[in-house]
C-alpha positions in Angstrom: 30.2 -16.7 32.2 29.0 -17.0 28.5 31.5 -14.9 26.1 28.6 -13.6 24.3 27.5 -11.9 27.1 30.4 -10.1 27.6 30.5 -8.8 23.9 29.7 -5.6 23.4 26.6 -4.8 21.3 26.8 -2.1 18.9 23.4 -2.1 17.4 19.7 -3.8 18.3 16.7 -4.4 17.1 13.8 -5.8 15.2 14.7 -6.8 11.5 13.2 -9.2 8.8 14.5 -12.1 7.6 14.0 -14.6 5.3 14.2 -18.1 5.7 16.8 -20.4 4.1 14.5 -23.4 3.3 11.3 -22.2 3.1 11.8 -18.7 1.7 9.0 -16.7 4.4 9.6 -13.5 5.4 9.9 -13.8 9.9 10.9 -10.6 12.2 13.7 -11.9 14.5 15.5 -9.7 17.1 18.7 -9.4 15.7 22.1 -8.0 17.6 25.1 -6.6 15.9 28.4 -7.4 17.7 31.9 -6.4 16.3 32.1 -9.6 14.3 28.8 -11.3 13.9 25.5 -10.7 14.3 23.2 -12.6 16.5 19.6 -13.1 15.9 16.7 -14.4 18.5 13.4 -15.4 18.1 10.4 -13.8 19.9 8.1 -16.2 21.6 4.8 -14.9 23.2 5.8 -11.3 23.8 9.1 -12.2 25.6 12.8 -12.8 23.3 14.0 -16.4 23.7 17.5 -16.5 26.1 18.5 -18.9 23.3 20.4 -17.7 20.0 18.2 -18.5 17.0 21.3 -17.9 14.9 24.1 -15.8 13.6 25.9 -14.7 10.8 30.0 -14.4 11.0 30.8 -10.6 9.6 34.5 -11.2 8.7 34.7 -10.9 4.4 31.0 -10.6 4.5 29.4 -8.4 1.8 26.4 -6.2 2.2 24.1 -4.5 -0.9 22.2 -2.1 0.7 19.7 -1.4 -0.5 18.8 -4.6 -2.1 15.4 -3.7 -4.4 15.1 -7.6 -6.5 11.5 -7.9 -3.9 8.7 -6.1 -5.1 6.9 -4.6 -2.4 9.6 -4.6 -0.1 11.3 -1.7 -0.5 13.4 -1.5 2.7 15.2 -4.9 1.9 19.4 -5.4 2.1 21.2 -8.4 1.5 24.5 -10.1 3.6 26.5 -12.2 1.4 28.7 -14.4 4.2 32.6 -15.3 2.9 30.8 -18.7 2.2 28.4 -17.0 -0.5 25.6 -17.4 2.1 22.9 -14.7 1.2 20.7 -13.4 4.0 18.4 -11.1 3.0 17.1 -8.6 5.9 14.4 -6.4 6.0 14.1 -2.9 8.4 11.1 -1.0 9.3 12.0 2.5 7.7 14.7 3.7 4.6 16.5 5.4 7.9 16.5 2.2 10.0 17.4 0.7 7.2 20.9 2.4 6.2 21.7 3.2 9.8 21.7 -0.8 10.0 23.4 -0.8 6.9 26.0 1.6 8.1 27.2 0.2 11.2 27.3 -3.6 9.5 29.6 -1.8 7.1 31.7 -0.4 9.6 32.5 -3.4 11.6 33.3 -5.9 7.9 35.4 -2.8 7.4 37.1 -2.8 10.8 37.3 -6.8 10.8 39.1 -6.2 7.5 41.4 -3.3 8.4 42.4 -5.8 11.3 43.1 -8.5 9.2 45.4 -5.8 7.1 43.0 -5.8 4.6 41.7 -2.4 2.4 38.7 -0.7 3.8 36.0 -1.2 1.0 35.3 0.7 -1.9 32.5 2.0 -0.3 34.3 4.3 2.2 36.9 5.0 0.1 37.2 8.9 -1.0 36.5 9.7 -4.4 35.4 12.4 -7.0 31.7 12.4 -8.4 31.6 10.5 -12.0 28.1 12.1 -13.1 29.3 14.0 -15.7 29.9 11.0 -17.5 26.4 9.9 -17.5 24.1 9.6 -20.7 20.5 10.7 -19.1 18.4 9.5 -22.1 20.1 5.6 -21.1 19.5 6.3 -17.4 15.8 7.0 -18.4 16.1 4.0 -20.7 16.7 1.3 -17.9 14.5 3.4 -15.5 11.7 2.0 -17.8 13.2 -1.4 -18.7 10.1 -3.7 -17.7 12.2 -6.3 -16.0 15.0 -4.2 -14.5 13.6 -1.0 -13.9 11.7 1.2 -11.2 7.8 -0.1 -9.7 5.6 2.2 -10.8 2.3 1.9 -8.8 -0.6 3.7 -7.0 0.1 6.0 -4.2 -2.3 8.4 -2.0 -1.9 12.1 -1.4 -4.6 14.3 0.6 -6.9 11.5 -0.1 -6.3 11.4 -4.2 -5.0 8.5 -5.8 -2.0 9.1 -8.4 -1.4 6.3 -10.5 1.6 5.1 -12.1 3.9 6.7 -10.3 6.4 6.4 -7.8 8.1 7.8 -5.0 11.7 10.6 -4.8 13.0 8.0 -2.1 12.3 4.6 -4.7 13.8 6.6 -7.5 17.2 7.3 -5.1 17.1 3.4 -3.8 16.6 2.2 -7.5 19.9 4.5 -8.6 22.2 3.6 -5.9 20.9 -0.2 -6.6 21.9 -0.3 -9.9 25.2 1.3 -9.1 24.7 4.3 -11.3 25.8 6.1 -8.7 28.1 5.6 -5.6 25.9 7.4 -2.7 22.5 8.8 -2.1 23.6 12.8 -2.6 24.6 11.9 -6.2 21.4 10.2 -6.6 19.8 12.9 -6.0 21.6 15.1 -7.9 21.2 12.5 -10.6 17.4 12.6 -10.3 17.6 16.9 -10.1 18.7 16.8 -13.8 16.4 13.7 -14.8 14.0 16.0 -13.5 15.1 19.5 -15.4 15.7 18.2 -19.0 11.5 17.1 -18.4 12.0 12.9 -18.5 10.8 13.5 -15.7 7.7 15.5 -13.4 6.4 16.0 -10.1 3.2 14.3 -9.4 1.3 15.9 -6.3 1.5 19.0 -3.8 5.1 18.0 -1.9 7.1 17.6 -5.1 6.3 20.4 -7.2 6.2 22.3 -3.6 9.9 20.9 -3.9 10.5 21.8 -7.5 9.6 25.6 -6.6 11.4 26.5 -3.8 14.3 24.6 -4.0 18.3 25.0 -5.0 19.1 23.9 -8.5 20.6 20.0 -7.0 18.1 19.4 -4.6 15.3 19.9 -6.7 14.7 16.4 -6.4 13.2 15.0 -2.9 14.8 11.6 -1.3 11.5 11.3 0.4 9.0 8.5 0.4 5.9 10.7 0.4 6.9 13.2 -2.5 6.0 11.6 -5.9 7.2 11.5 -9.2 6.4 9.9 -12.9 7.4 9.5 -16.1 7.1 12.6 -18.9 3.6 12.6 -20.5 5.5 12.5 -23.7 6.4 8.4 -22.8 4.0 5.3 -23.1 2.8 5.3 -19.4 1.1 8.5 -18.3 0.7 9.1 -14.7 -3.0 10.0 -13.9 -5.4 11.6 -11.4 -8.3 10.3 -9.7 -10.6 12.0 -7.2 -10.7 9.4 -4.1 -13.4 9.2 -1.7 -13.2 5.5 -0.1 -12.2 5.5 3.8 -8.8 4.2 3.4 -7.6 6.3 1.0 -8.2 9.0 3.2 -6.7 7.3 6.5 -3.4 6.7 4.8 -2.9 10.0 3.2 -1.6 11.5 6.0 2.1 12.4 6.7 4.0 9.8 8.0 5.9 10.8 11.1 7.0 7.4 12.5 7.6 3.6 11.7 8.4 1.0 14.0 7.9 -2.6 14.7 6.3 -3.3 18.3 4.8 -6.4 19.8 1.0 -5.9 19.5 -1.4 -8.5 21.8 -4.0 -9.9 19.6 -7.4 -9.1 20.7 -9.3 -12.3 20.0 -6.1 -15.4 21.2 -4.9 -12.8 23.4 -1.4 -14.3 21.6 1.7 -11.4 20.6 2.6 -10.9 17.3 5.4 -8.6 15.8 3.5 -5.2 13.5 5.2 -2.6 11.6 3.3 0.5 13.1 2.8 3.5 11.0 2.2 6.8 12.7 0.3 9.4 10.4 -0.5 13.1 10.5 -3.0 14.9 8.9 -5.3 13.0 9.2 -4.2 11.4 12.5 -4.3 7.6 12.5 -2.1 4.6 13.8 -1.9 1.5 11.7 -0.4 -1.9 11.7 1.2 -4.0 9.0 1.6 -7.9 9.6 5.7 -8.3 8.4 5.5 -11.6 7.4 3.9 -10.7 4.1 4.2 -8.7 1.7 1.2 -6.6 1.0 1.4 -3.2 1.5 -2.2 -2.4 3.3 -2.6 -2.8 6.9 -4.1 -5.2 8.4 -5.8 -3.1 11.2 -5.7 0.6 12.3 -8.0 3.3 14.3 -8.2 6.8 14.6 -6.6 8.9 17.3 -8.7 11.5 17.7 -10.0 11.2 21.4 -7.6 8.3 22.0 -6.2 8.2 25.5 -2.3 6.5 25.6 -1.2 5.9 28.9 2.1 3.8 30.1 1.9 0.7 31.6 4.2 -0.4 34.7 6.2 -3.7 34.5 5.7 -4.8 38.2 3.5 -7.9 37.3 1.2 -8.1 34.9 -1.8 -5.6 34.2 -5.2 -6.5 33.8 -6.3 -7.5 30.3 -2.5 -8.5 29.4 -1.7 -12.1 29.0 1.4 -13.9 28.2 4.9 -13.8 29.6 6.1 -10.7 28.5 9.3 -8.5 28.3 8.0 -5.1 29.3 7.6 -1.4 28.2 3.9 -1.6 28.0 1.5 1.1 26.9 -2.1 1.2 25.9 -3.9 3.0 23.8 -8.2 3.4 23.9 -9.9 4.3 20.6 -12.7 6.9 21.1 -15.3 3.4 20.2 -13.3 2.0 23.8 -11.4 -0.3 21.6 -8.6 -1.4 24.0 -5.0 -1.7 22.1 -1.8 -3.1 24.7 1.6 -2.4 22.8 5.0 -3.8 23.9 8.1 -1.9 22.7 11.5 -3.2 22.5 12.7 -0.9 25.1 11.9 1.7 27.5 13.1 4.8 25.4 11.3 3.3 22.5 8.3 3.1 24.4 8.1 6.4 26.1 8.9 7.7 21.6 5.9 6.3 20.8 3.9 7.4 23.3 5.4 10.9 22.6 4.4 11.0 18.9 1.0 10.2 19.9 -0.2 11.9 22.5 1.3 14.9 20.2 -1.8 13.6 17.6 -4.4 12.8 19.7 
C-alpha cells in the first residue's frame, strides 16, 4: 500500500500557488501531513489521484502574512531548508493563519524532534511596545515603496477613497515585524489611532471607536476602515455612489470560500473564490488566477432557490467527471448556477449561509 496513504492528514484544502517558472497564480489542492505538504491538481471538477508536488517541512520557514503582492492580501510564503520560496495564497485572513498555524506547528514539532528549539515564534515573551516611536511607525506606514495600500473601498454603497482597511493595517504591522502577534498590532494601531495620525473612515469604525475599551479601539476587520490624519498629504475623501456594483458589494461579508463552479457556456469546471454578502444579499465569484479584485460574475439572492444535489450519478445539466457535494442555486431571472464543494460539510455550510439570505 502507498505510504502516503497511510499518513495522516492534518489539514486540507484549496490554496494558491504560484508557479516557479512562469510566475502565474494556480489553485491547487494542497494536504498538510506531519512533514510535507502535498499538493494536487484539479482536472474537470474531479482532483487528480496523482501528486502534483510537495514541499518537505523539516527547517522550512514560513512569513505569514507575506504582503510584497499588491492586491493579494491573503498571501504567505514557505522558504524550504534549500531557500526554495513558495508563495501560497488562502481564501480568507482566517483560512489564512489557521493554515499558517498548523504549518508552524509541525516545522516546530519536526524541529523539537530533531532536538532542535521551537521557533521564536512560539516562544513566551513580554510585549516590547513601549519602546516604539509612533511618529516613525506612521513614517514607514507612508513610505511610498514600503508602506501600507491605500485604495478605494465601498461602505453602504459610498465609496471612501484612500483608505484602507483595520485588518491591512494589522497584516502590514506584523509584516514588518514591528510587532510579534496580531493583539499587539492592534494595540499598536489603538494608540496610532488616539494621538489622531490616525481616523476612522465610515459607520463600523467610528461605531468601533465609540463603544469600545481603550486597546481595542482599533478593529482587525477587513470591512472597518481607516486613513491617514487630514493634517498629512493624502486626505481620505467621500463620494456619494450610485453605480450597481458599488451597491452589490457593500454588503457585509459573511463567508469566503473557493468552490468548483461549472461554467455555463464550455460546461468546463473552474476553481472561484465565492464571496457571500449581507445587506444587500448577493453571491459573487472571483477568478483566483488573477489578481484583480472585482468579480468576474455574481447574482442576487433574493428569490433564489438552493437545493443539494445527490452524488449517485450524474444530474441533469452537469457535465464532466466530477468529485461530488453538488448544490444548485436558481436566480430569480432562472439563471441555473451547479457548485461543487470540496466536501460534504463544506457543502451543506454553504448552503446554510444561503438559504439564511435568500
Amino acid at each position: 500500500m502507498d505510504s502516503e496513504k497511510k499518513t495522516v492528514i492534518l489539514r486540507e484544502g484549496f490554496l494558491v500557488k504560484r508557479g516557479h517558472l512562469v510566475h502565474n497564480w494556480k489553485p491547487r489542492w494542497f494536504m498538510l501531513t506531519p512533514d510535507k505538504l502535498l499538493y494536487y491538481k484539479y482536472e474537470g471538477g474531479r482532483r487528480d489521484s496523482c501528486q502534483r508536488g510537495k514541499i518537505l517541512l523539516k527547517d522550512c520557514v514560513i512569513t505569514s502574512p507575506f504582503l510584497e503582492y499588491e492586491n493579494r492580501p491573503l498571501v504567505f510564503k514557505l522558504q524550504t531548508k534549500n531557500k526554495v520560496d513558495h508563495f501560497l495564497e488562502a481564501c480568507s485572513r482566517e483560512e489564512r493563519d489557521d493554515w499558517a498555524d498548523d504549518i508552524t506547528a509541525a516545522v516546530d514539532k519536526l524541529r523539537t524532534a530533531a532536538g532542535g528549539k521551537v521557533s521564536d515564534q512560539e516562544a513566551p515573551g513580554g510585549s516590547h511596545l513601549h519602546d516604539i516611536n509612533l511618529s516613525k511607525v506612521l513614517d514607514a506606514m507612508y513610505d511610498v515603496h514600503n508602506g501600507i495600500k491605500m485604495s478605494n473601498h465601498v461602505e453602504h454603497g459610498s465609496t471612501y477613497s484612500n483608505c484602507f482597511s483595520g485588518s491591512a493595517v494589522v497584516d502590514w504591522l506584523v509584516f514588518m515585524q514591528l510587532v510579534l502577534t496580531r493583539v499587539e498590532a492592534m494595540t499598536l494601531a489603538s494608540a496610532l489611532l488616539e494621538e489622531g495620525f490616525l481616523r476612522t473612515v465610515g459607520m463600523r469604525s467610528v461605531e468601533a471607536l465609540r463603544t469600545a475599551g481603550l486597546s481595542e479601539q482599533f478593529m482587525d476587520d477587513s470591512t472597518a476602515l481607516y486613513s491617514f490624519s487630514d493634517s498629512l498629504k493624502k486626505r481620505g475623501s467621500v463620494k456619494a455612489e450610485t453605480s450597481l456594483s458599488a451597491v452589490e458589494l457593500s454588503g457585509k461579508v459573511t463567508k469566503r470560500g473557493y468552490l468548483l463552479k461549472q461554467g455555463h457556456r464550455r460546461k468546463n469546471w473552474k476553481v472561484r473564490l465565492f464571496v457571500l454578502r449581507s445587506e444587500p444579499a448577493f453571491l459573487h465569484y472571483y477568478d483566483p488566477t488573477k489578481d484583480d479584485i472585482s468579480p468576474v460574475g455574481g447574482f442576487s439572492l433574493r428569490s433564489c432557490l438552493v437545493s443539494s444535489l445527490g452524488d449517485n450519478g450524474v444530474p441533469s445539466g452537469v457535465k464532466g467527471n466530477i468529485q461530488g457535494n453538488l448544490f444548485k442555486i436558481i436566480t430569480q431571472a432562472d439563471t441555473h448556477y451547479f457548485i461543487q464543494a470540496p466536501t460534504r460539510q463544506e457543502k451543506m455550510d454553504w448552503i446554510d449561509a444561503i438559504r439564511a439570505l435568500t
